[in-house]
C-alpha positions, 0 to 999 in steps of 0.5 A, a space after each residue: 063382426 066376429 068373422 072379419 076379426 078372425 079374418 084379421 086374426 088369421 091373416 096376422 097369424 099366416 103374415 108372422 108363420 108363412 109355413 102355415 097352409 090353407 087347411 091349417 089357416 082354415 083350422 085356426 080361423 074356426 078355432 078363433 071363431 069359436 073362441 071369439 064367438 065364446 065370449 058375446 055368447 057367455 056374457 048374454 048367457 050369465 046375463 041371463 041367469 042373472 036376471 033370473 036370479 039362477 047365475 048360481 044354479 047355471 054355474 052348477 049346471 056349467 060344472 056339472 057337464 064341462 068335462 063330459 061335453 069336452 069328451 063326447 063332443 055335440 053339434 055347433 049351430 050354423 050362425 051366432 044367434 042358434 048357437 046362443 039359443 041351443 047353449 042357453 037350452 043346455 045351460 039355463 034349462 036345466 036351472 029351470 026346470 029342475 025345481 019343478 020336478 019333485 019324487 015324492 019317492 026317492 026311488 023314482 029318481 033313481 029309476 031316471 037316473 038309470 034310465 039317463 045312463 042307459 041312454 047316454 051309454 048307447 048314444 056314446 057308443 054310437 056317435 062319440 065323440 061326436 065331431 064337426 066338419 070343421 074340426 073332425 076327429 079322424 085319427 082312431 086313437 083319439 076317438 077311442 080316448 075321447 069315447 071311453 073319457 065319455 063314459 067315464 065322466 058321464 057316469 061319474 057325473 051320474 053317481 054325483 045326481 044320484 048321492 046329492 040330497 038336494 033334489 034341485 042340484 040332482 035334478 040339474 046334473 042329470 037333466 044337464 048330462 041328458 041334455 048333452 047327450 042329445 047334443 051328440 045324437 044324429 037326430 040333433 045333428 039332422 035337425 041343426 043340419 050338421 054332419 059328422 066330420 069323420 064320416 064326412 071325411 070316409 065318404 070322400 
């Protein structure tokens, strides 16, 4: 369903602007696909938390990472239902687990938090942004605009964890910022069978 609505919608695009050439008609349609595929996916989602009574805990989580996950990129899951099952992972999981995760000292925490931003500096130096296919980054200006904008925000989003008292909201923003950053890693990217669009694009 979501696919012939694109369809449409991109023949109607090319019907109005005929200058528009197969590459770019391919780029539109991915485009509406994920704009389209966003919507079913995000009602199914906060439907979720709201049955679980964590919608407020899952804007939280939603917030915590937009930017970050805007930046450093991450996989797309092949069809409609992976995608919803690996964004309820990244949006619902955090809310769940976050409660049961108490430091009896304070400074272990810290430890994690750290042990977080270690790790997410050496995957955002090695693969972000992490790009698709369908929507590779190839130009080196962008890619290096996006990997710094990576870094920054998630160390800001880090230091936010890290100054929260609320041991719940901390616990979500750092698993929410680990999360993602497994979502750009190659194993992910193997384990979804996804390719990196700018080594795509080098190879050929």
């Amino acid at each position: 369903m979501v696919t012939r609505i694109c369809d449409f919608l991109t023949n109607k695009i090319r019907a109005e602007m005929p200058e528009i050439d197969d590459e770019r008609a391919e780029i539109i349609h991915y485009g509406l696909e994920n704009i389209v595929g966003e919507l079913p996916k995000t009602f199914i989602i906060f439907g979720i938390a709201w049955f679980l009574n964590i919608i407020d805990l899952t804007l939280i989580t939603f917030v915590s990472i937009m930017m970050y996950r805007a930046f450093a990129g991450g996989f797309h899951a092949k069809t409609h239902i992976g995608c919803i099952l690996f964004t309820s992972l990244l949006y619902l999981g955090p809310p769940l687990i976050s409660k049961y995760i108490v430091f009896e000292q304070e400074w272990i925490k810290y430890i994690i938090i750290v042990a977080v931003w270690i790790f997410s500096m050496l995957m955002i130096s090695w693969y972000a942004p992490a790009d698709t296919e369908n929507v590779p980054i190839l130009r080196k200006s962008e890619r290096k605009q996006k990997k710094i904008l990576s870094y920054i925000t998630m160390t800001a989003t880090l230091l936010i964890a890290s100054t929260i008292s609320d041991n719940i909201i901390s616990n979500i923003i750092w698993l929410s910022v680990l999360i993602q950053t497994l979502y750009i890693t190659r194993l992910m990217y193997k384990i979804t069978n996804n390719a990196y669009g700018y080594e795509t694009f080098q190879q050929k």
